[in-house]
C-alpha positions in Angstrom: 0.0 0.0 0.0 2.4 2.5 1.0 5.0 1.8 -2.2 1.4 2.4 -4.6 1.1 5.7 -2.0 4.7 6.7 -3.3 4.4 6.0 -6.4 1.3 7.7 -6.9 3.0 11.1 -4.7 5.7 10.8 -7.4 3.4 10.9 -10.6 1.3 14.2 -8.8 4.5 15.6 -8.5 6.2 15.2 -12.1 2.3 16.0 -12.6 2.6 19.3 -10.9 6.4 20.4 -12.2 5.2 19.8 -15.9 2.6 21.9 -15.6 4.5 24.5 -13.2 6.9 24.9 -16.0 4.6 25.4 -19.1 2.0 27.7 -16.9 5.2 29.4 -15.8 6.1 30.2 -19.6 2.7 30.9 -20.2 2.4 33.7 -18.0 5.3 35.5 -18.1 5.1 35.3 -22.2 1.2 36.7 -22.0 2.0 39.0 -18.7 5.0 40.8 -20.7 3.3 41.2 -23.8 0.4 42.9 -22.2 2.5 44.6 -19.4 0.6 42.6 -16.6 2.9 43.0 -13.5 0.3 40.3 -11.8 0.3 37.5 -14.5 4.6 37.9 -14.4 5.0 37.8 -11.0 2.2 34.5 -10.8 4.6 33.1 -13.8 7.6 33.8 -11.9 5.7 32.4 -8.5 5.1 29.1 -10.6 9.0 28.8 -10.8 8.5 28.3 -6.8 5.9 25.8 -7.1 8.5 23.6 -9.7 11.3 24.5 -7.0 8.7 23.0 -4.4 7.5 20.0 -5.7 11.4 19.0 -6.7 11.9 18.9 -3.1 9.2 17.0 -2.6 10.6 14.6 -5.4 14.1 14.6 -3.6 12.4 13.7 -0.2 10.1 11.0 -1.6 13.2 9.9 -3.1 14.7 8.7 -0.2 12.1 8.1 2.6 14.1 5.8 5.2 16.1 9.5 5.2 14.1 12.5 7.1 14.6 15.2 4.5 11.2 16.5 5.7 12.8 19.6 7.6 15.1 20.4 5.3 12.0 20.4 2.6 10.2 22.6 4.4 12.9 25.3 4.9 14.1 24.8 1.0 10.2 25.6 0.6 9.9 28.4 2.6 13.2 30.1 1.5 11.8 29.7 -1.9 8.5 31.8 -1.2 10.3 34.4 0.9 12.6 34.8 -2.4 9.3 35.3 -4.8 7.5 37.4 -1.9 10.3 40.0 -2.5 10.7 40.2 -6.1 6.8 40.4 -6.6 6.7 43.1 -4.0 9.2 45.1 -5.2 8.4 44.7 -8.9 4.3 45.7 -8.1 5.1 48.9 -5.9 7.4 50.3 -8.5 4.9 50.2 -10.8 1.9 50.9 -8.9 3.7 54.3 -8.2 4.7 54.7 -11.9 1.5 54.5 -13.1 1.7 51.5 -15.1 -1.1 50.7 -16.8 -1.2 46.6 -18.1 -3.2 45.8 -21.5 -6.9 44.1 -21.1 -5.7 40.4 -22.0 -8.7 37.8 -22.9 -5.8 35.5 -23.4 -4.5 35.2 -20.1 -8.1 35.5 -18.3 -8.8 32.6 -20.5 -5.2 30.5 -19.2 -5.7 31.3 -16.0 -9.2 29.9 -15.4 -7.8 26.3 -16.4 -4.9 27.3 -13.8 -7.1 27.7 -11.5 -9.6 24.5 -12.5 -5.9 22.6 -12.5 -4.1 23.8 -9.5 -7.1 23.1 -7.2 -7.4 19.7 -8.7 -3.9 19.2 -8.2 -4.0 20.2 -4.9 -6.7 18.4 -3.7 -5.6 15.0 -5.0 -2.2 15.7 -3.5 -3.5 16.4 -0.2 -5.8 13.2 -0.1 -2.4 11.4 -0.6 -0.2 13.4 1.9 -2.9 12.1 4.6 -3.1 8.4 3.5 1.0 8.4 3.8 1.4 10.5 6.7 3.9 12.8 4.9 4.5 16.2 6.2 6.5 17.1 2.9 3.3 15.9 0.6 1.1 17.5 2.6 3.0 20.8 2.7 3.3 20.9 -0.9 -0.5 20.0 -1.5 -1.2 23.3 0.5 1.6 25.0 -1.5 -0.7 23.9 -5.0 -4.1 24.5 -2.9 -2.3 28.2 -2.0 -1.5 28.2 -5.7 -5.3 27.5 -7.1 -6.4 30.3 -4.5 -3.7 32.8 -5.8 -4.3 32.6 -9.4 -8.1 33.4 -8.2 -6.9 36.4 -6.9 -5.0 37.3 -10.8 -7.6 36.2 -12.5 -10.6 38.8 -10.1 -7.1 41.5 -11.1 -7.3 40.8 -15.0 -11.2 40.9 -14.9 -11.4 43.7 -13.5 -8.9 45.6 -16.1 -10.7 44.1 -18.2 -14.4 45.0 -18.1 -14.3 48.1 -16.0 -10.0 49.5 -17.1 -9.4 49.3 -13.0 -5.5 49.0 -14.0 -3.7 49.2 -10.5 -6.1 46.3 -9.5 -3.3 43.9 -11.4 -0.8 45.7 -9.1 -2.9 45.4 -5.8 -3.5 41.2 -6.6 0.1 41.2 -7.5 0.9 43.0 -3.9 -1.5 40.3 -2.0 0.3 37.5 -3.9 4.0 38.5 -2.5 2.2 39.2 1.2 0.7 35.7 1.2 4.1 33.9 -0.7 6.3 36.0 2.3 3.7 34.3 5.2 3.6 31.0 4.0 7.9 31.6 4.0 7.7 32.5 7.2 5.4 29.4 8.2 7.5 27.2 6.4 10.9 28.0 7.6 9.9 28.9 11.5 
């Protein structure tokens, strides 16, 4: 049961870093062609999430081995990385004005994020419990935390979209680095 438990973990994981890295792509391409601060700095936060779930994959790797708390600081130090560079990249342009094109293309992409990364998330979590695994489980939050985020881009995009509120895209951008610094903090303290 437990080696079907791993090897399952393992597929949701490659799972999770394939997607990570083409949803990562996706968003920076779209967010710098339409000069959305929000959909760059959820690209560059996917970079975390591949970061994340490769520690997961190292840990799984070798379970007779804790890695678990040495997982968990890898993942926290990886949020607190992203917190910083989204926070400094939205305040400097919320205070320059910038104003990010209406992009149907990215509301579109990010909807299936969101359908995929809750999925994801969920189905990762259900594992993490059956295995009693502390790095599983901290990841599956990290995907659920994910999901909830690209909620919050997609609310930013909308609204640039139908009503031209443009430093909404900054202000979701500003809430993604304070939740990415907070789940840091959790993560390495």
């Amino acid at each position: 049961m437990q080696a079907k438990l791993l090897t399952k973990a393992l597929f949701y994981e490659y799972l999770t870093i394939a997607w990570n890295v083409f949803e990562g792509i996706v968003c920076i391409t779209i967010g710098m062609l339409s000069g959305s601060v929000v959909l760059v700095a959820y690209g560059l936060e996917s970079g975390i999430e591949v970061f994340a779930s490769s520690v997961v994959v190292w840990d799984l790797k070798d379970p007779g081995n804790k890695r678990e708390k040495i997982a968990l600081r890898y993942i926290g130090f990886a949020y607190l990385v992203v917190s910083l560079y989204v926070f400094i990249d939205a305040t400097v342009s919320l205070f320059a004005g910038h104003h990010p094109q209406k992009t149907i293309g990215g509301i579109l992409f990010i909807i299936l994020t969101v359908v995929v990364m809750l999925t994801l998330g969920l189905i990762k979590r259900f594992i993490g419990k059956k295995m009693k695994s502390e790095t599983v489980l901290a990841d599956a939050k990290f995907t659920l935390i994910d999901g909830a985020l690209a909620a919050t881009v997609l609310v930013g995009l909308v609204l640039n979209a139908l009503v031209g509120l443009w430093w909404v895209d900054q202000v979701m951008a500003l809430f993604l680095a304070g939740v990415a610094c907070r789940e840091g903090i959790r993560e390495m303290f």
